[in-house]
C-alpha positions as a LaTeX table, in Angstrom:
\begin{tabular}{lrrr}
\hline
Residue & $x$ (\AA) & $y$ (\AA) & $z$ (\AA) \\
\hline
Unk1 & $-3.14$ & 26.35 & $-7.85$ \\
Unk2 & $-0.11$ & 26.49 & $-10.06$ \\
Unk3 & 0.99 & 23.43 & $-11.83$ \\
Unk4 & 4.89 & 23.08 & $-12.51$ \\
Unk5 & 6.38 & 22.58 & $-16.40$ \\
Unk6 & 5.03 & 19.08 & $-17.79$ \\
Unk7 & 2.83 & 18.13 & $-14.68$ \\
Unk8 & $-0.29$ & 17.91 & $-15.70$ \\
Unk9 & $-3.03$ & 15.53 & $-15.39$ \\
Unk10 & $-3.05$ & 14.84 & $-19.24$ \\
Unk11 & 0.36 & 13.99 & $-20.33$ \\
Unk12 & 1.55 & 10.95 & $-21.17$ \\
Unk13 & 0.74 & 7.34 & $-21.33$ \\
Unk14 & $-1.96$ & 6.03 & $-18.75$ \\
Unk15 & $-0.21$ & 4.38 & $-15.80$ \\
Unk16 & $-0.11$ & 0.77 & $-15.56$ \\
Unk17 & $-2.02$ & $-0.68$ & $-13.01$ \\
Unk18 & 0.05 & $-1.53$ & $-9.92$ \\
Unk19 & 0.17 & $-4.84$ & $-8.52$ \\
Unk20 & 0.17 & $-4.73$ & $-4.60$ \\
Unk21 & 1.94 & $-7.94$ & $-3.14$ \\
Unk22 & 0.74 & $-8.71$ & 0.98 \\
Unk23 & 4.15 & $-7.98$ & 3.07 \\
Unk24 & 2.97 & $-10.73$ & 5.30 \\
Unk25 & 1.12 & $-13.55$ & 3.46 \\
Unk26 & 2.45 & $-13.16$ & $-0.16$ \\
Unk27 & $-0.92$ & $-12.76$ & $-1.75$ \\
Unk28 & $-1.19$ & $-10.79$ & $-5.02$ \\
Unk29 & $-3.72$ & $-8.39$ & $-6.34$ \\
Unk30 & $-4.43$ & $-5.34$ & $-8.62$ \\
Unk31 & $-3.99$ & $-2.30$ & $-6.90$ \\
Unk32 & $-6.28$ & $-0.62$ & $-5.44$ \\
Unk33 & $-7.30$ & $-2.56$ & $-3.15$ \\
Unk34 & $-9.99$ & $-1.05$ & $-0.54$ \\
Unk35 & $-9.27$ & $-3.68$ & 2.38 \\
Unk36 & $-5.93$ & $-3.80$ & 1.91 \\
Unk37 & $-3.86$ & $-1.64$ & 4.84 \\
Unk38 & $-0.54$ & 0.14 & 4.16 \\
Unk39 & 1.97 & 0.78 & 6.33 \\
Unk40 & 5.19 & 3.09 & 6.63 \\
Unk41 & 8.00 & 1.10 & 8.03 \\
Unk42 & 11.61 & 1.99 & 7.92 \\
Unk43 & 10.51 & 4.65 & 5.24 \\
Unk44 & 9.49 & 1.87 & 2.57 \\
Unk45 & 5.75 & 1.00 & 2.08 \\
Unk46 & 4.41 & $-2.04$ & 3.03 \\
Unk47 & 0.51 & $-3.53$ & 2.11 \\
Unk48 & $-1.21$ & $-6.16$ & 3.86 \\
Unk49 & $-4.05$ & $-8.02$ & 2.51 \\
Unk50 & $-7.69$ & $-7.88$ & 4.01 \\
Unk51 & $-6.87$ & $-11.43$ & 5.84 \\
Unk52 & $-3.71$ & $-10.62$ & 7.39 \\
Unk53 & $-4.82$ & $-6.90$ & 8.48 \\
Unk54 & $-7.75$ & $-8.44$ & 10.50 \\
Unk55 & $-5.98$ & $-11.00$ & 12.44 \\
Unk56 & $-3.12$ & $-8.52$ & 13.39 \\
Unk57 & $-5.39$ & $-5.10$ & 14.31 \\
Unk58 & $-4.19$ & $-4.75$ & 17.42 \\
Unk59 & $-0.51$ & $-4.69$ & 16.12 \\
Unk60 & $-1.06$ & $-2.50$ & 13.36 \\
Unk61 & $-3.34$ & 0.00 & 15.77 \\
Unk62 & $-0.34$ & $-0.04$ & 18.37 \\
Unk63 & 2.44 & 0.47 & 15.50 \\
Unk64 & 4.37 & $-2.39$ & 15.77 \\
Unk65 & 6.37 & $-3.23$ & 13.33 \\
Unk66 & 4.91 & $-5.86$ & 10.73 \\
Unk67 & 8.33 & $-7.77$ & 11.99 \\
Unk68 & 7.02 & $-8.42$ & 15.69 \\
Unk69 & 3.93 & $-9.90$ & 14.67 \\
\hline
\end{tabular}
C-alpha cells in the first residue's frame, strides 16, 4: 500500500488524548471508551456513555435519532 507525502505513522507529535463528552447525559471521559456507542447523526458524531446506551437500545438499534429519545 502506498502512503501519500508526509502521512506516515511516525511524524509528528503524539496526539492528545481525546476527551469524549455523552451527547445525552453530559458525562466526560478519556477517549477511548469501549462501552461508549457512537452515532452518525446529521453527519456530526455523537457518543453516548455506557449508562445512557443501555437504557435507550432499542432506539439506537432502530436508528432514531438521539433527539426522539
Amino acid at each position: 500500500m502506498t502512503s501519500l507525502p508526509g502521512d506516515s505513522d511516525n511524524s509528528g507529535p503524539a496526539a492528545e488524548p481525546q476527551t469524549l463528552m455523552c451527547a445525552h447525559c453530559g458525562t466526560a471521559a478519556a477517549a477511548p471508551q469501549p462501552l461508549w456507542s457512537c452515532s452518525v447523526e446529521n453527519g456530526g458524531r455523537r457518543y453516548f456513555c455506557g449508562n445512557c446506551a443501555r437504557e435507550n437500545l432499542r432506539a439506537i438499534e432502530s436508528r432514531l435519532d438521539s433527539a426522539r429519545w
